[in-house]
C-alpha positions in Angstrom: 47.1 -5.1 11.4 46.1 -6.4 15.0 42.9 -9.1 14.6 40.7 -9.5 17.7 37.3 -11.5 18.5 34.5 -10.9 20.0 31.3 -12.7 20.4 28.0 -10.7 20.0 24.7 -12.5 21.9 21.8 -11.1 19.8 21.1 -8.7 17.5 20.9 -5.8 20.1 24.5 -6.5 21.2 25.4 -5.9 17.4 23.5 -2.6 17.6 25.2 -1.8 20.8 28.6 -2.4 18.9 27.3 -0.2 16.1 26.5 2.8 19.0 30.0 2.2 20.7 31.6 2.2 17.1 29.6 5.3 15.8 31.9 7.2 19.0 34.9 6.5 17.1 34.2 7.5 13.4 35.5 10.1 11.2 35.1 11.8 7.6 37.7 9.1 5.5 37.0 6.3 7.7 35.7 2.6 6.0 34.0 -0.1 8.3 33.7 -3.1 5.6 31.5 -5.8 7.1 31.7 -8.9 6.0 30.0 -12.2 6.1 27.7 -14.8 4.9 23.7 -13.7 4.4 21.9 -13.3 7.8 25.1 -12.4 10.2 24.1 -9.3 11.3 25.9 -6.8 8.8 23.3 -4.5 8.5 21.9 -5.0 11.9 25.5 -4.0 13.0 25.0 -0.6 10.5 22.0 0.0 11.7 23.7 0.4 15.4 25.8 2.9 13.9 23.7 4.9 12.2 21.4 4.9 15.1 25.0 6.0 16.9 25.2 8.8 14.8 22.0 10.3 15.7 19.6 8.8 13.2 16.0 8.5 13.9 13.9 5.8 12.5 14.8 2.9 11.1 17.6 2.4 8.4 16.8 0.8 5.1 18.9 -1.9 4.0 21.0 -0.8 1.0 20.5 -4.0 -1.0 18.6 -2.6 -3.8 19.8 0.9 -4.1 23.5 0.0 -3.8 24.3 3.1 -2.2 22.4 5.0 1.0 23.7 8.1 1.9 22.5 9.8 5.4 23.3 13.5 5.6 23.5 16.3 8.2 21.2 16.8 10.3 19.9 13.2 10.5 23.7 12.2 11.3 26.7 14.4 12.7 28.8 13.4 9.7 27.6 12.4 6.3 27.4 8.3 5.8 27.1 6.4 2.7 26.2 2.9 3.8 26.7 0.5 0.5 25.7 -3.0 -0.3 27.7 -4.6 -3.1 25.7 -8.2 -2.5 24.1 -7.4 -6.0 27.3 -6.8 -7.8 29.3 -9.4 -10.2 31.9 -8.2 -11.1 34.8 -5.9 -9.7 34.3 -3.3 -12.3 30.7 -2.7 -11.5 32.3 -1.1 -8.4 34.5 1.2 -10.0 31.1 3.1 -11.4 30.2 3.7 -8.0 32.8 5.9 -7.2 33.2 5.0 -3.9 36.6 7.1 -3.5 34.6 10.6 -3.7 32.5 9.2 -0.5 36.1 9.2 1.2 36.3 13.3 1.0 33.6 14.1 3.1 31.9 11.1 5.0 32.0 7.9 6.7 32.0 4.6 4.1 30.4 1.5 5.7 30.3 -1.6 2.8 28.8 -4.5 3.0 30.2 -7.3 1.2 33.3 -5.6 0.5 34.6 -8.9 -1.4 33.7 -8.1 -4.6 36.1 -5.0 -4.6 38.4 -7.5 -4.8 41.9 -6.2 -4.0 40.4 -2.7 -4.4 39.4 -2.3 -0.6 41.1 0.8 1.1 44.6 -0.7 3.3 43.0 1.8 6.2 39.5 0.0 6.6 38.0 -1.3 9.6 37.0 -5.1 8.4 34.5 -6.5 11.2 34.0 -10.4 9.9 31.1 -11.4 11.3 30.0 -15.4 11.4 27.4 -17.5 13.1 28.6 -19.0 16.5 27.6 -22.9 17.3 25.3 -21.4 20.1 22.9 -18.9 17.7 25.5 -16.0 18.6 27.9 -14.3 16.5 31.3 -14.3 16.5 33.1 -10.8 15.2 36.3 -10.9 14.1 38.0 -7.3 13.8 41.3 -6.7 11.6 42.3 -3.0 13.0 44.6 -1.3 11.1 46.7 1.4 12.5 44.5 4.3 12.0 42.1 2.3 14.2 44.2 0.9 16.8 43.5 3.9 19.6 40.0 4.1 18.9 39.2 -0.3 18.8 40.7 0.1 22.4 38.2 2.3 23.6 34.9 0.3 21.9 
């Protein structure tokens, strides 16, 4: 897994990362964003979604757990999840997350409290506050995303 940095001035650069990102996806593919409260993750999903052909504004998962964004709205089905809320690793396992993988695009927030249970093929996009209000991204890319990071 290659890791590589980039720093993101302002929230619209995160959204523009989200666009550029939402070029690249596939049905099976996991972006896990992580990163302390206020960094951008949703901002970042948002971009993606919007990327994907959404209209309006995307709510942020936090209190429903799970979002899912269906054809038309998006040219491939997306369930954007929050697991802020969650406690402990079993919670997760009634979400069924894995059925998501058949037929759309899995974007997690907080994907620490799956513990070890995070899929070996995800995207993970650490995003942290830079000394100078901007954020710094830090991308592990897996092999199933090492053609496609080049082209973002």
């Amino acid at each position: 897994m290659a890791e590589q940095t980039l720093v993101l001035d302002g929230a619209e650069a995160q959204i523009a990362l989200g666009r550029r990102l939402a070029r690249h996806v596939r049905v099976g593919d996991v972006i896990a964003l992580e990163g302390g409260l206020g960094v951008g993750k949703t901002t970042l999903a948002r971009g993606l979604l919007e990327g994907l052909g959404l209209e309006g504004e995307a709510p942020s998962p936090s209190f429903a757990i799970v979002q899912p964004y269906d054809v038309p709205d998006v040219r491939l089905p997306v369930a954007h999840v929050d697991l802020y809320r969650l406690d402990d690793v079993a919670e997760t396992a009634e979400l069924a997350l894995d059925e998501y993988l058949l037929d759309s695009l899995l974007i997690i927030e907080w994907p620490d409290r799956l513990g070890d249970r995070l899929w070996s093929h995800a995207l993970r996009l650490n995003i942290a506050f830079a000394p100078d209000g901007a954020r710094r991204l830090t991308a592990d890319v897996p092999d199933a995303w090492t053609d496609r990071w080049s082209q973002i």
